[in-house]
C-alpha positions as CSV (number, residue, x, y, z in Angstrom):
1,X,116.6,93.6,88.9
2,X,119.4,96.4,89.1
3,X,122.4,93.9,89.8
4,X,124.0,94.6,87.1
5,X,123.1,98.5,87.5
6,X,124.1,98.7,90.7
7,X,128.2,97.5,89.8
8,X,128.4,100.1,87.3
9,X,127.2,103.0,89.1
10,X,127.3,101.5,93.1
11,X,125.3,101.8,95.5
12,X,124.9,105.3,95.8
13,X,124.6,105.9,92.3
14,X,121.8,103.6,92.0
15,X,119.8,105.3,94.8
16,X,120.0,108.5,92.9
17,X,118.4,107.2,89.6
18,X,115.8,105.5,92.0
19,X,115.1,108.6,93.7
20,X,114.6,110.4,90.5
21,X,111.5,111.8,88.8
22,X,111.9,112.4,84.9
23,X,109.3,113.9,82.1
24,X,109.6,112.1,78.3
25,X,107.4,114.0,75.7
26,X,106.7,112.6,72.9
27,X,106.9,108.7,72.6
28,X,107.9,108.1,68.7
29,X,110.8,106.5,67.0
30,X,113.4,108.4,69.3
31,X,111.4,109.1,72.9
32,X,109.9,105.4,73.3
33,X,113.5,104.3,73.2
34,X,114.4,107.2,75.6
35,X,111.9,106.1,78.2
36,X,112.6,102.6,78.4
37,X,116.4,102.9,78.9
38,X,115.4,105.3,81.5
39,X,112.8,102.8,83.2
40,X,115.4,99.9,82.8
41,X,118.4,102.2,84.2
42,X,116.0,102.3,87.0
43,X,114.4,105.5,87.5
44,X,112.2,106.0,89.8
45,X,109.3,107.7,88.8
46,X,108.0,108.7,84.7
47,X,105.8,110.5,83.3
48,X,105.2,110.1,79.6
49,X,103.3,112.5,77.5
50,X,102.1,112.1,73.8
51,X,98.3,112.0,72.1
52,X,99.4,110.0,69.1
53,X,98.5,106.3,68.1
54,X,100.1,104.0,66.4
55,X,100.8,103.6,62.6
56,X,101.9,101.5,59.6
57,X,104.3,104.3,58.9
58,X,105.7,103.9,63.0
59,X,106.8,100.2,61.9
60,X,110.1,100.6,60.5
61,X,111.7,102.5,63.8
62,X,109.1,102.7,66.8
63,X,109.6,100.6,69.8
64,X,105.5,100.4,70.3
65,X,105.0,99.6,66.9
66,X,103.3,96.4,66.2
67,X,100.6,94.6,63.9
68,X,99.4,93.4,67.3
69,X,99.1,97.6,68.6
70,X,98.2,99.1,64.9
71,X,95.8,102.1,66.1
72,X,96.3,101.9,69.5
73,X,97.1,105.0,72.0
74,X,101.4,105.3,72.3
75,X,101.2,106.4,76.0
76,X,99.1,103.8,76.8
77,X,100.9,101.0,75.2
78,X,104.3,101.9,76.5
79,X,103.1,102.5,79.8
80,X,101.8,98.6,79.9
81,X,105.8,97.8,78.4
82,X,107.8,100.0,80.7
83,X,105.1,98.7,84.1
84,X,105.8,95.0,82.4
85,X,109.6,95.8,83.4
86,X,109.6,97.4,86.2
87,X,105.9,97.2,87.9
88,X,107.0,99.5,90.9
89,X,108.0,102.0,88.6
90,X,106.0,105.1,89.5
91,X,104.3,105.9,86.4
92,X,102.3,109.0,85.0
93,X,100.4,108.6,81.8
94,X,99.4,111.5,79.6
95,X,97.2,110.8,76.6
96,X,97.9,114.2,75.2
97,X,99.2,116.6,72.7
98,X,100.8,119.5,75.2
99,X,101.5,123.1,74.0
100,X,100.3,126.1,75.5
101,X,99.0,126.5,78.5
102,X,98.4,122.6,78.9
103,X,102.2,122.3,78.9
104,X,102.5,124.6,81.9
105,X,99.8,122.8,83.8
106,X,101.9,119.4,82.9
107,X,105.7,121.0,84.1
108,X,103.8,122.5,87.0
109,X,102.0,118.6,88.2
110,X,105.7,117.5,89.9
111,X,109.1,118.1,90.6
112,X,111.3,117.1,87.7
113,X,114.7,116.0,88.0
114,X,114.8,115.9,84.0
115,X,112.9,116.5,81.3
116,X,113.4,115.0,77.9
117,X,112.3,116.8,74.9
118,X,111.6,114.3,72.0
119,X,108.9,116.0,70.4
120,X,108.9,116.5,66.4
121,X,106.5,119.4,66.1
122,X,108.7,122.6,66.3
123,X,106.2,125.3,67.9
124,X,105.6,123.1,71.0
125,X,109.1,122.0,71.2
126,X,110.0,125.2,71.5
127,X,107.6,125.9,73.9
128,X,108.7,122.8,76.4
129,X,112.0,124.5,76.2
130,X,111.7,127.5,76.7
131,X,109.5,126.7,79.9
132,X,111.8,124.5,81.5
133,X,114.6,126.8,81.0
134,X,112.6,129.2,82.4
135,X,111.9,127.2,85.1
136,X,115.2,126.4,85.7
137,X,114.5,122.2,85.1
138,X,117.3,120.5,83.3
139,X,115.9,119.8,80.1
140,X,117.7,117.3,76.6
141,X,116.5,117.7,73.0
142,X,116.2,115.8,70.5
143,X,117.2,117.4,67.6
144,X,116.6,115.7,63.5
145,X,116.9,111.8,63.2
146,X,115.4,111.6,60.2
147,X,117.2,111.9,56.8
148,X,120.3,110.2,58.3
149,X,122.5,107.4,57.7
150,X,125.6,107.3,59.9
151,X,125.3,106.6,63.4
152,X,129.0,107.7,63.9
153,X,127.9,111.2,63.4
154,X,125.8,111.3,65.9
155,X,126.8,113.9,68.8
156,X,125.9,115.3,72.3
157,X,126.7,119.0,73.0
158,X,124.8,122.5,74.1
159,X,122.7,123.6,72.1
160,X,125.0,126.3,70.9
161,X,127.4,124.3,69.8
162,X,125.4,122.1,67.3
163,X,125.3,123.0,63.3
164,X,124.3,121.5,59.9
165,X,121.2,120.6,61.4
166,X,117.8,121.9,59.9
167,X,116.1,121.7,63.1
168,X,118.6,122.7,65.6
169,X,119.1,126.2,63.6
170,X,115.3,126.6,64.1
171,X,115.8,125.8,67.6
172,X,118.5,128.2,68.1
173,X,116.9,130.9,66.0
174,X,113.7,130.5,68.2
175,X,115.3,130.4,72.0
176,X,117.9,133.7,70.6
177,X,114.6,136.0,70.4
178,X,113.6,135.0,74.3
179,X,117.5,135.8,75.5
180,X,118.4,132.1,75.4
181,X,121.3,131.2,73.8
182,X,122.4,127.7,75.5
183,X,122.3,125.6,79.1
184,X,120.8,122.5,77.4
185,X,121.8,119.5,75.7
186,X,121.1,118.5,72.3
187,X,122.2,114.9,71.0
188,X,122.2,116.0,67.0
189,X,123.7,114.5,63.8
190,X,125.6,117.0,61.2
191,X,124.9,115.2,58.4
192,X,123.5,116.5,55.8
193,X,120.1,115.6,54.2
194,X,119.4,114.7,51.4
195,X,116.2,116.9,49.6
196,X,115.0,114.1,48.0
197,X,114.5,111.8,51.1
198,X,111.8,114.7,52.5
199,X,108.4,114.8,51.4
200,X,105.5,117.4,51.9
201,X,102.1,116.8,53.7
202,X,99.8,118.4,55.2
203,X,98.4,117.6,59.0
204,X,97.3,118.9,61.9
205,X,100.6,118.5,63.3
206,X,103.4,117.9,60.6
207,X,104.1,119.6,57.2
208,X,106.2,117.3,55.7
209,X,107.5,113.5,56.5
210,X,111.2,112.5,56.5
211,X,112.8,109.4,55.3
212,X,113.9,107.2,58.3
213,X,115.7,104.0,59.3
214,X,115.4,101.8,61.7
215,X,117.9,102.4,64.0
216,X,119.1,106.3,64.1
217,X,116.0,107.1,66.3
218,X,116.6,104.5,68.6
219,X,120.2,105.2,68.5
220,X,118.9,109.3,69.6
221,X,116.6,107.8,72.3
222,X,119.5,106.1,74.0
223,X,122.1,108.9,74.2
224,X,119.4,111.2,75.6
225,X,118.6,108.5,78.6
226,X,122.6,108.5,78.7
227,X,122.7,112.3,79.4
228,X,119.9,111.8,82.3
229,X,121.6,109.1,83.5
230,X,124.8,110.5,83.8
231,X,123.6,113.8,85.0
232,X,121.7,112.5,87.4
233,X,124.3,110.4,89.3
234,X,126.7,113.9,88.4
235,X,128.7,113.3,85.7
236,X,129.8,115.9,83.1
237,X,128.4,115.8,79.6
238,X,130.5,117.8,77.5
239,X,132.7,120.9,78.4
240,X,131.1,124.1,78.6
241,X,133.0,126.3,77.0
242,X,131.7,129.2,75.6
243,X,132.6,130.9,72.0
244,X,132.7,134.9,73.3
245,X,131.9,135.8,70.2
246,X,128.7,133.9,69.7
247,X,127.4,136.0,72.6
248,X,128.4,139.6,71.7
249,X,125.2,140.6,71.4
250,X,123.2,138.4,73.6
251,X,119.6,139.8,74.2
252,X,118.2,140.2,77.3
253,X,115.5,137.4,78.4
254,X,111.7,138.3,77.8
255,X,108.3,136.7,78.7
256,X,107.5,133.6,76.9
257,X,104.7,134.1,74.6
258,X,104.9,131.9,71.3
259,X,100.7,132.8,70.6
């Protein structure tokens, strides 16, 4: 199965992503793509994480979406995709919406070599962060997909470095009152947005609903399983150079508590 896997990263490299144990949160247009890569690169060991089910509005981007898997559980029907590839894959299913406490319990079940962040909620996100940077587990986040267009504007950096992105500023602004100020990649787009492609509703989860195409969130899910990848097998993202400026007046960390 990992012929081909094996002459690009050798031997050794291919051990290492077999060895590994990675966390995806939230299975949607972006982390479904993200988790697949990951199984087909050949990791080891996955846990996936999201209490959604599938919907007509999921059909124009999601991996899992299908007429045949309308209403059905996402962590569930993945899990039967990713097993149909790769049925030694050491898999953890987790039918569930994490924040809190829950999420602790969750980043506290194993040893993760990476966690990928592609939830769309922000207070949770924020709180999966937050918690593996406190924890000191290598996390990447998936910043705004929707509203864009061009893939060529897509980009990988710290979070620090990113800008003209709705959600990443909320991001940043969040971490900055907790001491945090970067050590985690983003994979972004600095597009702008048009206001007319957003629209307002009310759920228990989302506020509004973005215009989307078809291929920027799967296009997001692959460069985040390209960041795991290559840091796993010890390859350098991006440089990490640091703006002095930026941090002139870096706060000290304080206890996590987004109650």
């Amino acid at each position: 199965m990992y012929s081909r896997t094996e002459l690009m990263l050798g031997k050794e490299g291919l051990e290492k992503i077999k060895q590994s144990n990675v966390m995806v949160v939230g299975l949607g247009g972006v982390g479904a793509y993200a988790a697949e890569m990951l199984c087909r690169a050949g990791v080891g060991k996955l846990t996936i994480v999201d209490g959604d089910t599938v919907n007509p509005s999921n059909l124009n981007r999601q991996l899992i979406a299908l007429n045949s898997t309308m209403g059905n559980k996402k962590a569930e029907t993945l899990s039967k995709r990713l097993l149909d590839i790769n049925p030694k894959l050491e898999l953890r299913v987790i039918d569930d919406y994490i924040r809190d406490e829950r999420m602790i319990e969750i980043l506290n079940l194993d040893k993760y070599d990476y966690v990928v962040d592609a939830i769309d909620t922000l207070s949770p996100k924020i709180f999966l962060i937050l918690h593996c940077l406190n924890m000191n587990i290598p996390i990447v986040s998936s910043m705004g997909s929707g509203g864009k267009l061009d893939p060529m504007n897509i980009r990988i950096d710290d979070i620090s470095k990113s800008y003209n992105c709705p959600l990443a500023s909320k991001v940043r602004k969040k971490i900055h009152k907790f001491g945090y100020y970067d050590g985690f990649a983003v994979v972004y787009s600095p597009e702008e947005v048009s206001p007319d492609v957003v629209m307002l509703e009310e759920g228990t989860n989302k506020k509004s609903a973005v215009g989307t195409i078809s291929y920027m969130p799967p296009i997001f899910g692959c460069m985040i399983a390209s960041v795991v990848i290559r840091k796993l097998i010890g390859k350098e993202i991006y440089p990490e150079v640091k703006d002095k400026r930026y941090y002139a007046n870096k706060k000290e960390k304080q206890e996590i508590c987004l109650k």
